[in-house]
N, C-alpha and C positions, 0 to 999 in steps of 0.2 A: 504493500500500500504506500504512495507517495505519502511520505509523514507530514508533508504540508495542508493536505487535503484530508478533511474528515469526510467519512465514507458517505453521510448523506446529503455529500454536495452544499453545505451550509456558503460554502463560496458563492454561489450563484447571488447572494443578494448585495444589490448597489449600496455603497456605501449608505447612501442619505436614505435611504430604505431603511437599513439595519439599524443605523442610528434612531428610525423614528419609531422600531416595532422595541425597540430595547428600554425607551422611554417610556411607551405606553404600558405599563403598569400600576396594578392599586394593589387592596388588600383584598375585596371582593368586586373591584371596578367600578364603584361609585364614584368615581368623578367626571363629567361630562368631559367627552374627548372629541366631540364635535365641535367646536367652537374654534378651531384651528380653520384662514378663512384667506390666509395668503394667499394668488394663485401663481404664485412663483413656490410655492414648498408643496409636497406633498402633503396629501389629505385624504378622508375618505371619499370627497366626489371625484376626487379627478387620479383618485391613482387606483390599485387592484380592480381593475375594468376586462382587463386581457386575460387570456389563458395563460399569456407569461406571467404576469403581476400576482393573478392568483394562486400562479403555483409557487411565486415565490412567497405570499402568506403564506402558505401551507408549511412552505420548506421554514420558516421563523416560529409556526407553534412549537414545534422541536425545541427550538433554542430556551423555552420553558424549562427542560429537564437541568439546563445550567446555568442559570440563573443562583447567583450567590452560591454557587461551587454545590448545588442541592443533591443532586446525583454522583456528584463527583466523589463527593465522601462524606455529606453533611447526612442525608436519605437511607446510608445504609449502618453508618455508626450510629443512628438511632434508634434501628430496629435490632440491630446485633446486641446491644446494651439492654436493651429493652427484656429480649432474651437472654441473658447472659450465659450470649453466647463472644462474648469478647468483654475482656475486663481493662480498665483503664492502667496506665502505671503514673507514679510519679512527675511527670511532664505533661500527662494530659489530664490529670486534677487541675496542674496547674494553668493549663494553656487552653483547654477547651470544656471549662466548668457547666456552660449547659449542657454538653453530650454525658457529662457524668453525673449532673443532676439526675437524669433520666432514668441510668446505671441504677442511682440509688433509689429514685421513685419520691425524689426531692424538688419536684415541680410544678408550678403553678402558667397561668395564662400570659406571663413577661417573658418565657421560655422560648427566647429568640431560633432555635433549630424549629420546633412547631411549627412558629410565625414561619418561618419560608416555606414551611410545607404547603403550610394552606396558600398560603401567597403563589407558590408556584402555583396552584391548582385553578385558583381563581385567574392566574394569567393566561393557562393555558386555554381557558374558558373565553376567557375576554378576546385572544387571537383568533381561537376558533371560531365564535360567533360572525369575526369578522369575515372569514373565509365563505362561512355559511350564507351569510348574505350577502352577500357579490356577488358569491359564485350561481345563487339562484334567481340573483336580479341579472346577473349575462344572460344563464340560462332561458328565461322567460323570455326576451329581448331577441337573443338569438340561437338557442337551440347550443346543446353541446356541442364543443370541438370536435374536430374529425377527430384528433387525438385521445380525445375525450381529459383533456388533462384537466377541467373545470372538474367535473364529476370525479374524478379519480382524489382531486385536491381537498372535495367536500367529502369526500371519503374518507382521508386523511383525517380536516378536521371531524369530522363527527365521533373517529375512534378514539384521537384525543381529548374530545369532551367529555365523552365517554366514559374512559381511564380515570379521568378529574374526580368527575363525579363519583364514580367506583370508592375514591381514595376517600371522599367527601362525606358519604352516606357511610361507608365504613367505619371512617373513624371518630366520626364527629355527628353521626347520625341527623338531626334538622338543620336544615345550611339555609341559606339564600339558595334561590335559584333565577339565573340571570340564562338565557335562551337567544339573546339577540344584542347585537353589537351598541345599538344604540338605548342605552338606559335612561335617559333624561327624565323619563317617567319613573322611573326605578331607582330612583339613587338612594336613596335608605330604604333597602330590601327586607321587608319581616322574613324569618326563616319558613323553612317549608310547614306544612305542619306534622307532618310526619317524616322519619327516616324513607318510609316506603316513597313518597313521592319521588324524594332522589335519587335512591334506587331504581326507580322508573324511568327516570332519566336519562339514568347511564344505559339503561337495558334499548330502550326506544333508539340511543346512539349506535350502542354498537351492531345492531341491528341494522342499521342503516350504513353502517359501515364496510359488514361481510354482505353485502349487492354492490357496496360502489367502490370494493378495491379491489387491484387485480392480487391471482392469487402469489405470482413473482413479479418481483421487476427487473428490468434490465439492470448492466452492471454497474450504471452510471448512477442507480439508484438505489443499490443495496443498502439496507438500514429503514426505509421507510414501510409506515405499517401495513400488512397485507391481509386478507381477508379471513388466513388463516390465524392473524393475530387477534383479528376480530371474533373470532368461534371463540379462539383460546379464552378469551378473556370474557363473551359472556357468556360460556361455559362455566367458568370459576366464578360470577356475578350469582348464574342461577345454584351453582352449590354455595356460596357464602349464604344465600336466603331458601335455603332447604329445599329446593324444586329440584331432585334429585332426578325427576324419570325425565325432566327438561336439559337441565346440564349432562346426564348422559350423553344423552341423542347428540349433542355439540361436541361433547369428545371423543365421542363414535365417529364422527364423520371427519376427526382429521386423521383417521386412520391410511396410512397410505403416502401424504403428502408429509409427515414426518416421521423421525425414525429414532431410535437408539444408536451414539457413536459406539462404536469397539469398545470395550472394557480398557482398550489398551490409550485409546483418545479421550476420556473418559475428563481428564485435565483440559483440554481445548475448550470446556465448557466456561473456563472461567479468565483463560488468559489471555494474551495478546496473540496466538494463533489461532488458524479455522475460525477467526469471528463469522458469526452469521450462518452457522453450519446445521446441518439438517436435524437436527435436535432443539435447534433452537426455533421458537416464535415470535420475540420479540427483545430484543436488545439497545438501551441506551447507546449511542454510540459516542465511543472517543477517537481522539486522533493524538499524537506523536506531534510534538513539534520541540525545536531548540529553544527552549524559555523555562521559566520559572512556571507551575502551571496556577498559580495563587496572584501573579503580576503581571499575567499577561498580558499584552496591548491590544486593541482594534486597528488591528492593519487591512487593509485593502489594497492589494498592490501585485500586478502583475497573477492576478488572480488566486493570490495566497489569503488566508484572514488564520491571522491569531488569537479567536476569540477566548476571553475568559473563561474559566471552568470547562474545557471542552477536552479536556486531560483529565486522567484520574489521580486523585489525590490520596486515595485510599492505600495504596502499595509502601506511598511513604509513611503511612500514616499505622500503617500494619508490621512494617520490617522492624527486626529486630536490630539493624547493622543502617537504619534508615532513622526512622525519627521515634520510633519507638512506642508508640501512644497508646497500641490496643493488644494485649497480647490474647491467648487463646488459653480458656479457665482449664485450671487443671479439672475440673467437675464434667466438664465436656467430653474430654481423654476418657474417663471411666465411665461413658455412655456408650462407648466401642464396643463394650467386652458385656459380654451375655451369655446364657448358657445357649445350646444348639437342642436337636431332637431329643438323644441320648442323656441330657443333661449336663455333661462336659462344658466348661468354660470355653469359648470361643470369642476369637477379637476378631472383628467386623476388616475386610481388606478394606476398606474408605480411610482406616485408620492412616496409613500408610502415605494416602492421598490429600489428606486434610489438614493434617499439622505434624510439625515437626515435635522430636522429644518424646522421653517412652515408650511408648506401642506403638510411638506414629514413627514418619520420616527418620533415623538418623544419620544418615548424611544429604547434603545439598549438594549446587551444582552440576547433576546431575548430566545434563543436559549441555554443559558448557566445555567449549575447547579445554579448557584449565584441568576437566575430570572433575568427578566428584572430594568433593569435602565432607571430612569430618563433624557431624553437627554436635557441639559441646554442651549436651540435656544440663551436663550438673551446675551448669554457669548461667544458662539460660532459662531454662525452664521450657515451656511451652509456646510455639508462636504460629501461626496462618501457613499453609504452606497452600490450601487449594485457589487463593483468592491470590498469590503473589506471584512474584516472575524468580523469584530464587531457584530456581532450575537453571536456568539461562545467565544470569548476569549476576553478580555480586555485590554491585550497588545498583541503584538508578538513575545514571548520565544527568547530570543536571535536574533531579527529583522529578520525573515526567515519567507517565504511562499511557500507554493508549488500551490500555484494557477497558472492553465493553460492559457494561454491566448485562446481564441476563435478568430481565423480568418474567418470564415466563421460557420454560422449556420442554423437552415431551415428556421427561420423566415426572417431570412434576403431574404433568397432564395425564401419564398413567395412573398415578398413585391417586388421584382425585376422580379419577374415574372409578378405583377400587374404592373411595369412600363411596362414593353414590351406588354404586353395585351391594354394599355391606349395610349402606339404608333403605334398601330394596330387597334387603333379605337375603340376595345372594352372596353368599359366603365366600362358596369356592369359587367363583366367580371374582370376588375384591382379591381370594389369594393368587390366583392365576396371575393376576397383572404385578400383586406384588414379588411373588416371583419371578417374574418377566424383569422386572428391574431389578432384582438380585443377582441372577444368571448373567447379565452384562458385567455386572463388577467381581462376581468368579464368587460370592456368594452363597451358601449352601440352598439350597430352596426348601419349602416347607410342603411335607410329605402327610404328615395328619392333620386328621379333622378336628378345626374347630370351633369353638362357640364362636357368636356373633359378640360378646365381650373379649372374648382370646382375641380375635383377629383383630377389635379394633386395636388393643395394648398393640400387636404387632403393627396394625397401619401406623400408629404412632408413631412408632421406633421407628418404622422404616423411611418417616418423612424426612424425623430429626436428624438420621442419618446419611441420605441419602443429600439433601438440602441444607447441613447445617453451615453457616453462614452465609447462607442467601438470602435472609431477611424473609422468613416464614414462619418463624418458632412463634411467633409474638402473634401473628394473626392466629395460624391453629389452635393454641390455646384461649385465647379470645372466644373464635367461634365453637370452640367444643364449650364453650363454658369451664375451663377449669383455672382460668390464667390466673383467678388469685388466690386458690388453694395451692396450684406450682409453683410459683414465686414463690409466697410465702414460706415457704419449706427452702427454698435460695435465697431468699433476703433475710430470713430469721441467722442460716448458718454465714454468711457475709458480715451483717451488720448485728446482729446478735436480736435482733426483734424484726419482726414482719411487718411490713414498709408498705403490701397491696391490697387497696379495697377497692370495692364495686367501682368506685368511680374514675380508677384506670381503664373501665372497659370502654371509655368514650375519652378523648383526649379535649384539655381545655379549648375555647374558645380564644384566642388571641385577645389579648385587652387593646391594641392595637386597634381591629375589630370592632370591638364592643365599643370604646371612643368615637371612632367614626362614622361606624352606619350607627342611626339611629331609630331606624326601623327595624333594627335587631331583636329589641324584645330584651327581658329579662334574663339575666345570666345569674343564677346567686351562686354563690360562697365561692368567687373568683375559679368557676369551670364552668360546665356544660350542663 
């Protein structure tokens, strides 16, 4: 990959474009953005008209996922901490005390990691809308392109409202709901009244989204979302909301068009190779470039851009020989190891693949001219090995990574398939697939029958396993309802008392938020 260029083309947009889609943001887009009335600068009457302009909207709702480094590293050390499944050390107490607030379950609605969450969400909302309608005011006007790149763009946006929403009704349950670019009527939004309404929402998107995207795209456009990222994802919308015989049928039908990598690729899943790879359905993308990735500039030049956040931040922020911030709990390591059929102790091979130290990795480098190295457990302890490039390289050239994040992948997509098959009664049916994702990692498979309580303990395992550090533990337990009887039993052995109650199962409302719209409504005791 040209380390200049990030994979979904973010180059294509004209400077004075980029600079005006980067400015336009709120916290849930309450401020009128119409009133811009130059007709020397860009505006909404006289610019995204074209099948060019709209697709370059399209191609800027992306630039949502990096906005104040949110995907880069802020997004997934808060769901990792959340779960602890990554613990802080001595430098990032000190250096990133909102990510460790969280760690400890010591936070309230000024919880600036939150605030950009929702804030990403609400922009990626307010981008889209604008794509939305344009793109169906050309349409009406004149009919889609021969290209169809209008439709194909409003495809885009709708999966990315979608997504928002997704995150919106998930985690924060009654939101605002804004549906159109122009709010002037809307600027202090009451919330919905229910969660379901916004859940409806994102359902009604992405629905709209698997008709208006194609299922690949060329290679000029790899990274943008496809229709199969659209099943994927409201397939996992209809299992968060228990419509299990519904999100079936959605992960049934991407049977075929994705696959399980080799047992032996099995790593590609998370690093700077085989991005984009037939396991995957949807992936953040980064790019590679020569900079600092926390300082980088807005250049436009000669068709390069070195946007902000568009690196990942996480590899430094994970190494142990790098910045040092999050290591991997030793409580995680002793989740490896289970008995098998027979009863016998058995350590899970993921082990090997997931962290260094222990049961896992001991040596690095693996993979690099120099030969493997030595990993020193008794100096170090425990650290990331599936989320980092420590195979390859020794340090990180100037702190920069182009590793993609994975939002959704097919393993994931079997395993949640076997939940909906296991709330449907079928048993051997949920174990089938969890086997299916054993057998690629050289796994033993499971040969007896069990109750519909056996098998879930083993879907458990096998998410936590299979997913651990990919920013799932936190949602599973959420929606099984157990997340604050689990915690609690990790927060009690952490901090010596139990830090989680019910009202972790919804995340604060930003005071940010609550200040500004004023058709918010009542928030008490500084949450939700």
């Amino acid at each position: 990959m040209n380390q200049n260029i990030i994979i979904m083309k973010i180059n294509i947009l004209p400077k004075a474009l980029l600079i005006l889609l980067l400015t336009v943001t709120s916290m849930s887009c309450r401020k009128d953005l119409l009133s811009i009335s130059d007709p020397n600068t860009f505006n909404y009457a006289n610019y995204f008209n074209t099948p060019d302009e709209i697709r370059q909207g399209s191609t800027a709702i992306y630039l949502s996922f990096y906005n104040n480094d949110m995907m880069g590293f802020q997004w997934p050390e808060m769901f990792d901490v959340l779960a602890n499944e990554a613990q802080p050390s001595l430098p990032a107490l000190a250096n990133e005390p909102m990510v460790s607030a969280l760690w400890q379950y010591q936070f309230e609605n000024t919880n600036t990691v939150i605030g950009q969450f929702w804030k990403m969400c609400y922009q990626m909302i307010l981008r889209s809308n604008l794509v939305l309608d344009k793109g169906a005011q050309y349409i009406a006007k004149n009919g889609d392109d021969n290209a169809h790149v209008v439709s194909q763009s409003m495809g885009e946006a709708y999966f990315l409202r979608g997504y928002a929403y997704f995150q919106l009704a998930f985690y924060w349950g009654k939101v605002p709901i804004r549906k159109s670019f122009d709010q002037s009527n809307n600027i202090n939004a009451p919330r919905a009244a229910s969660a379901d309404d916004v859940w409806a929402v994102a359902e009604d998107d992405l629905k709209h989204a698997q008709t208006m995207l194609p299922a690949k795209w060329d290679d000029a456009n790899v990274g943008r979302a496809t229709s199969g990222a659209a099943t994927g994802f409201l397939g996992k919308l209809y299992l968060y909301t228990q419509k299990y015989t519904e999100a079936l049928a959605q992960f049934n039908s991407l049977s075929g068009s994705y696959s399980l990598l080799p047992g032996s690729q099995w790593e590609d899943n998370f690093g700077e190779t085989n991005k984009n790879n037939a396991e995957s359905l949807f992936e953040v993308q980064f790019q590679w470039f020569d900079g600092n990735w926390w300082l980088a500039p807005i250049t436009v030049s000669e068709g390069v851009n070195n946007l902000p956040g568009t690196q990942s931040g996480r590899q430094q922020l994970y190494g142990w020989n790098d910045w040092g911030n999050w290591f991997f709990p030793s409580r995680r390591a002793n989740d490896f190891v289970y008995t098998d059929e027979t009863g016998s102790s058995y350590t899970d091979p993921r082990a090997q693949l997931t962290f260094y130290g222990g049961i896992g990795a001991m040596t690095w480098l693996n993979k690099s001219p120099g030969g493997p190295k030595p990993y020193d457990f008794a100096t170090l302890g425990y650290w990331y090995k599936k989320i980092l490039n420590k195979e390859y390289k020794e340090t990180e050239n100037n702190l920069q990574s182009s590793n993609n994040l994975r939002l959704l992948r097919y393993a994931d997509v079997l395993l949640m398939a076997a939940e909906c098959k296991l709330n449907l009664d079928d048993v051997s049916g949920c174990m089938d697939l969890i086997n299916q994702v054993r057998t690629r990692i050289g796994a033993f498979t499971y040969q007896k029958t069990y109750s519909k309580d056996q098998a879930f303990d083993l879907l458990k395992r096998e998410r936590q396993l299979e997913l651990m550090g990919e920013e799932h533990r936190f949602d599973d337990l959420k929606r099984w309802n157990i997340l604050v009887e689990t915690m609690n039993i990790e927060t009690q052995a952490l901090f010596g008392a139990p830090r989680v109650s019910a009202k972790h199962l919804l995340f604060p409302i930003p005071l940010s938020e609550i200040d500004t719209n004023l058709g918010l409504g009542t928030v008490s005791d500084q949450w939700n």
